[in-house]
C-alpha positions in Angstrom: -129.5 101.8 -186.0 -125.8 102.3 -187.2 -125.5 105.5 -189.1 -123.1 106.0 -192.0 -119.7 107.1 -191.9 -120.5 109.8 -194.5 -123.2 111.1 -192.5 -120.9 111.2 -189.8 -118.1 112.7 -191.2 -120.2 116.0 -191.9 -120.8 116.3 -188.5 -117.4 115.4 -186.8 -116.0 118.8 -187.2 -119.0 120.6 -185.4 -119.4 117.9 -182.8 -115.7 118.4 -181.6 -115.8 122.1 -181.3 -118.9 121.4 -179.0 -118.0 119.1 -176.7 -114.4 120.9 -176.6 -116.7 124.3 -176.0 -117.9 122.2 -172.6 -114.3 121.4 -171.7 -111.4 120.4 -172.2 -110.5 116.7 -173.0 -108.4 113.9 -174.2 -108.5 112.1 -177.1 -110.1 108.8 -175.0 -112.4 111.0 -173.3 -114.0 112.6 -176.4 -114.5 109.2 -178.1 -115.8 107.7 -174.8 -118.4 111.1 -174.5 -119.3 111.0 -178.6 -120.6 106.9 -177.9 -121.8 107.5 -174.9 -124.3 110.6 -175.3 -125.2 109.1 -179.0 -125.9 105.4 -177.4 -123.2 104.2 -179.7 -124.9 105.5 -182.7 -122.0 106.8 -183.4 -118.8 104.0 -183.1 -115.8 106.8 -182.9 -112.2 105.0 -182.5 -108.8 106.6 -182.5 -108.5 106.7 -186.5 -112.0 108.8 -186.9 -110.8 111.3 -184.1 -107.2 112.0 -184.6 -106.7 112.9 -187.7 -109.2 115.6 -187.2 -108.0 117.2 -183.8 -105.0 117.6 -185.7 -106.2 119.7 -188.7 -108.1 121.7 -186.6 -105.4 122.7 -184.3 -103.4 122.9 -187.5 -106.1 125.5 -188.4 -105.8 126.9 -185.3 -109.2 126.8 -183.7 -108.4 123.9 -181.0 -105.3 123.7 -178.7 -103.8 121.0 -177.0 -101.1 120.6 -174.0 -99.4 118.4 -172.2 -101.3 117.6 -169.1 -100.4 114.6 -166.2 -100.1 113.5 -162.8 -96.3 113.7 -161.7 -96.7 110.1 -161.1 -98.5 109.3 -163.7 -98.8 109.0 -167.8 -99.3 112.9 -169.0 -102.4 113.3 -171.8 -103.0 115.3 -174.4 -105.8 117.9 -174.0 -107.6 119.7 -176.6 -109.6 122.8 -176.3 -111.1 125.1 -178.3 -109.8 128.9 -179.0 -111.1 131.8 -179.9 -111.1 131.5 -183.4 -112.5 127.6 -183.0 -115.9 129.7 -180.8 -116.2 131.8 -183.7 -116.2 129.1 -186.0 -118.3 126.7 -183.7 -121.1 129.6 -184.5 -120.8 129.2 -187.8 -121.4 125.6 -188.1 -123.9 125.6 -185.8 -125.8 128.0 -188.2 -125.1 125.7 -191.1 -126.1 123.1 -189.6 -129.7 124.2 -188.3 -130.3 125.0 -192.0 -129.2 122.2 -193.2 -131.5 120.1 -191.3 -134.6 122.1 -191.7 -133.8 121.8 -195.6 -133.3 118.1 -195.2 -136.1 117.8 -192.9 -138.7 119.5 -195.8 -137.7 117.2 -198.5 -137.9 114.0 -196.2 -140.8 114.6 -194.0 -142.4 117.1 -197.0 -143.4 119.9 -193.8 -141.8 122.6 -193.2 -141.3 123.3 -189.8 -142.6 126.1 -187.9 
């Protein structure tokens, strides 16, 4: 089942800072990882990512540099700083209550 761009787009800022969190990585790489784990749930291309690696390293909480083969084309890595681990906390905070409030008014339980 395809899931909506707006629900996505709540989620894209958290999702980076975690996978950056695991490593670093390329712009490619991230898109390839976000449709891979999610079974293509989620559909990222170049125009959903980039524009948001580069407000959050103009925010400062993700870094990128240069990085190639001397042979080879150099890529862009991105990974997250300090400030981006301390910020990854707090969306992964918001996030579990944001679910659990979504969660009681869809399923009508609240969970345990």
């Amino acid at each position: 089942m395809a899931i909506s761009n707006e629900l996505v787009k709540g989620s894209v800022e958290p999702i980076l800072l975690s996978l950056l969190k695991e490593r670093a990585m390329y712009g490619y790489e991230i898109i390839k990882v976000v449709n891979e784990r999610t079974n293509n749930a989620f559909q990222w291309k170049e125009g959903t990512l980039y524009p948001w690696l580069h407000r959050l390293e103009g925010d400062g909480v993700i870094a990128s540099e240069w990085i190639g083969p001397e042979d080879g084309r150099p890529r862009k890595y991105y990974r997250i700083t300090s400030n981006g681990l301390k910020l990854l906390d707090s969306k992964v905070a918001e996030w579990a209550s944001f679910t659990a409030a979504v969660n009681v008014l869809l399923f009508g339980a609240n969970p345990a």
